[in-house]
C-alpha positions in Angstrom: -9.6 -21.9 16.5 -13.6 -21.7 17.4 -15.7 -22.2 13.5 -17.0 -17.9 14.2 -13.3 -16.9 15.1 -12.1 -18.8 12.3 -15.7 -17.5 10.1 -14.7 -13.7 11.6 -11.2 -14.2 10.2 -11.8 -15.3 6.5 -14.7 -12.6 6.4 -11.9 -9.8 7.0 -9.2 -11.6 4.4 -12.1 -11.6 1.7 -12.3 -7.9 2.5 -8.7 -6.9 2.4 -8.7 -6.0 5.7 -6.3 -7.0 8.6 -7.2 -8.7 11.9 -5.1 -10.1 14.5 -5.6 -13.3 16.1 -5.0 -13.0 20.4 -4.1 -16.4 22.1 -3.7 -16.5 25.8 -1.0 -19.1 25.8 -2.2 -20.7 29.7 -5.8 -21.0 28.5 -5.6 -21.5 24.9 -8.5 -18.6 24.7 -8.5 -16.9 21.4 -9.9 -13.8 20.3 -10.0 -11.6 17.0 -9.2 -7.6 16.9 -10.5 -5.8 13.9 -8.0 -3.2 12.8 -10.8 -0.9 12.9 -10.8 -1.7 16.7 -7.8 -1.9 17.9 -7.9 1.7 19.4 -10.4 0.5 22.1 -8.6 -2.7 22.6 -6.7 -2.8 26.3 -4.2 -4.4 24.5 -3.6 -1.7 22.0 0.1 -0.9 21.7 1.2 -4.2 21.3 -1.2 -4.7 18.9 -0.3 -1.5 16.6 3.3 -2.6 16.5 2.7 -5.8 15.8 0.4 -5.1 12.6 3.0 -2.4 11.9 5.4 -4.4 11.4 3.6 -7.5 10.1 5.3 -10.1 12.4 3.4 -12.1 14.9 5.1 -12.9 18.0 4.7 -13.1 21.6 4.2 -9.9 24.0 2.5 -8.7 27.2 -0.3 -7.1 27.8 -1.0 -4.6 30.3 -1.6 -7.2 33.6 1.4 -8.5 33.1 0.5 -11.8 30.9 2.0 -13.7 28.3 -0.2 -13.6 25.0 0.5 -14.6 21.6 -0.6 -12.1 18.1 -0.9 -13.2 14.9 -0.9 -10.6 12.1 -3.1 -11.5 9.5 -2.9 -8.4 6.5 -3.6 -8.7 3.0 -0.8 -8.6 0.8 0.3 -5.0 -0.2 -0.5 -4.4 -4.0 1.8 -2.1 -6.0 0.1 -0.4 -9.2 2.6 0.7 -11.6 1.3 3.2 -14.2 3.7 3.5 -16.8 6.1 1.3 -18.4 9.0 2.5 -18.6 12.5 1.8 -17.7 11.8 2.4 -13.8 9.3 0.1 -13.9 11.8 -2.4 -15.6 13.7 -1.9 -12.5 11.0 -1.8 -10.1 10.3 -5.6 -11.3 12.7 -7.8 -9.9 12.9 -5.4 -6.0 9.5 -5.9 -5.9 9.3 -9.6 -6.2 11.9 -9.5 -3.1 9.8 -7.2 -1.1 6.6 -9.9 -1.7 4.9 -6.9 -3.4 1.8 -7.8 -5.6 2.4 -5.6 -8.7 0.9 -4.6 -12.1 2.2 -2.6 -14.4 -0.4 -0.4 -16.2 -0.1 1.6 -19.8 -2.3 1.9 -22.5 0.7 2.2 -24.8 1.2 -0.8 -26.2 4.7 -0.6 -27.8 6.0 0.0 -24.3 3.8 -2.6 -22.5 4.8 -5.4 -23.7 5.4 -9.2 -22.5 8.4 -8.9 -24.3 9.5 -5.8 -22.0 8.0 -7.4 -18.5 8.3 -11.1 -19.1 6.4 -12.7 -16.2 4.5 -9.1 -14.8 1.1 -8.9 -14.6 0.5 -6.2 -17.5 -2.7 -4.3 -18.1 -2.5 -2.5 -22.1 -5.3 -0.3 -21.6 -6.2 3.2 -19.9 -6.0 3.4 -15.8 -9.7 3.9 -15.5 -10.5 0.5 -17.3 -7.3 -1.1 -16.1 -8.2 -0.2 -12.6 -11.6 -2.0 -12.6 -9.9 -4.9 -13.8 -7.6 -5.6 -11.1 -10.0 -4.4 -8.3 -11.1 -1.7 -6.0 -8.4 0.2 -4.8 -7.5 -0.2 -0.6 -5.2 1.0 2.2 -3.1 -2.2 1.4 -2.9 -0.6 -2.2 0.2 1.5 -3.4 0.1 3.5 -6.8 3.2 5.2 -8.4 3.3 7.1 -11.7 5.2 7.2 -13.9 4.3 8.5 -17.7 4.7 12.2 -17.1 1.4 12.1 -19.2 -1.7 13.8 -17.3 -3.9 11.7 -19.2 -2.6 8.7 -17.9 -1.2 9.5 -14.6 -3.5 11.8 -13.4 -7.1 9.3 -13.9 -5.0 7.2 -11.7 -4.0 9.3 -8.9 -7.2 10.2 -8.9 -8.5 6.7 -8.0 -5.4 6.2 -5.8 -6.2 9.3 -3.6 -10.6 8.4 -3.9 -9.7 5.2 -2.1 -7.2 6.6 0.6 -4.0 4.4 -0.9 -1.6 3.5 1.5 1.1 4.9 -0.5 0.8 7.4 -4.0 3.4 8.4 -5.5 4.1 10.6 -9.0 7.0 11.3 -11.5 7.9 14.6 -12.3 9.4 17.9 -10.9 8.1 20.5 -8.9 7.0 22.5 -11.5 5.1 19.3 -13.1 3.6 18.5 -10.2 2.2 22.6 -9.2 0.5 21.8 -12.3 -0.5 18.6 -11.1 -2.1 20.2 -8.0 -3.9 22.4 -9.9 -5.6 20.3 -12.0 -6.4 17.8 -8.9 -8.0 21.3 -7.1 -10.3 22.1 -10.1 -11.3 18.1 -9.9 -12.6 19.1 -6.2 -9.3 17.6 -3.9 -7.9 19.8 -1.0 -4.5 20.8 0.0 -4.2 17.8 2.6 -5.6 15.0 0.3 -3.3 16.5 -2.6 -0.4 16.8 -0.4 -0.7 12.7 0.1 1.0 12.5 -3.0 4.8 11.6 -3.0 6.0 14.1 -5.0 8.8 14.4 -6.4 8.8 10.4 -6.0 11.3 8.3 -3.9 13.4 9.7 -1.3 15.9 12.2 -2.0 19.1 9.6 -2.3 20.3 11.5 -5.5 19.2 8.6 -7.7 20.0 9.1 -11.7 19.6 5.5 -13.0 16.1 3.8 -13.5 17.4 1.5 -10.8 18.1 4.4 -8.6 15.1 5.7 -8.9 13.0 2.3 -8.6 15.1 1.8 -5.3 13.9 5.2 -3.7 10.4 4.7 -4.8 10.8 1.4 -3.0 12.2 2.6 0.0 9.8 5.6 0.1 7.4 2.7 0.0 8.7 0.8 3.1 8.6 4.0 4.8 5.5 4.9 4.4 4.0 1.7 5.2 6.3 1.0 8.5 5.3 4.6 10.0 1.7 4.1 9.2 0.7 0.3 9.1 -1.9 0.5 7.6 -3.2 2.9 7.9 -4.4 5.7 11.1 -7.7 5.1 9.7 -7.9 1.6 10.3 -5.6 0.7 13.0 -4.3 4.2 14.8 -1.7 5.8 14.0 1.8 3.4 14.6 4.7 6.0 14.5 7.9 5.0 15.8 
């Protein structure tokens, strides 16, 4: 790889932004696609589905040639703000998924080492919490859990400022009108508000907290294989 390709590339990792590498297998020719560009790239189909699904692989491009794309995306984050009992669950599905997460709760008798042994746990309020871990991206998914407004909402807040790739809330329909209304008078619209997942996970009848924490997963998976990651940065990549 050519020292401003390989320059090009680190610059976009530092930035939590994704890239893909294009070799031309005859030539050895390389070439990097911003996701912010792959729209105007001729070679833009193969390209969205290969940063939609995350796998590099071979494929061919509109003349008929071989090339090869490698998908280089940050690591999706999960932000967990409440510890409870889903987020007990959510733990160990996580770790299988290769999801980055932190748990988040200012209330210290529930997060506790003791409780998530080996999670990255934040005892303080979402706005400070937040600042600690770093800004907020498209490669960031938020889901919360307290049914407490004055935790949950500071953080959807954030999640929906920096156009997360996934948000996600606890609570009923009733709880979450209220919700809406509260996100209006703090200046959101009806599309930005309706980004929230909410009720969250998909509708698989789950009781447990490990039911739930599996449909807020899966809900997650969706969400990121229909929009990888996201229309604003690499186009729309719907099946």
């Amino acid at each position: 790889m050519r020292l401003d390709t390989l320059s090009a590339l680190n610059a976009e990792r530092a930035a939590r932004r994704a890239a893909l590498i294009v070799t031309d297998p005859e030539d050895g020719g390389q070439r990097l696609v911003r996701a912010a560009a792959i729209d105007v790239d001729p070679l833009a189909p193969l390209l969205r589905e290969r940063l939609r699904t995350g796998k590099s692989g071979l494929g061919e491009g509109p003349d008929g040639r071989s090339v090869f794309v490698a998908v280089h995306a940050p690591p999706v984050r999960l932000v967990v703000i409440g510890a409870v009992h889903i987020s007990q669950a959510l733990v160990p599905l996580a770790a299988q998924l290769d999801l980055d997460l932190t748990v988040i709760d200012p209330r210290t008798a529930f997060a506790s080492p003791e409780r998530f042994p080996g999670v990255r746990l934040i005892a303080a309020w979402p706005d400070e919490a937040l600042r600690d871990i770093g800004p907020l991206d498209a490669y960031t998914a938020v889901a919360a859990l307290t049914h407490d407004p004055k935790i949950d909402d500071p953080a959807l807040i954030a999640a929906l400022r920096a156009d997360c790739a996934y948000i996600g809330a606890l609570g009923s329909r009733k709880t979450h009108a209220r919700r809406a209304e509260r996100l209006r008078e703090a200046g959101f619209d009806e599309a930005t508000i309706g980004r929230i997942h909410a009720p969250i996970g998909l509708d698989i009848g789950a009781v447990s907290p490990a039911e739930i924490a599996l449909s807020i997963l899966a809900q997650l998976v969706a969400t990121l294989r229909k929009d990888r990651l996201k229309g604003r940065d690499a186009a729309d990549a719907g099946r």
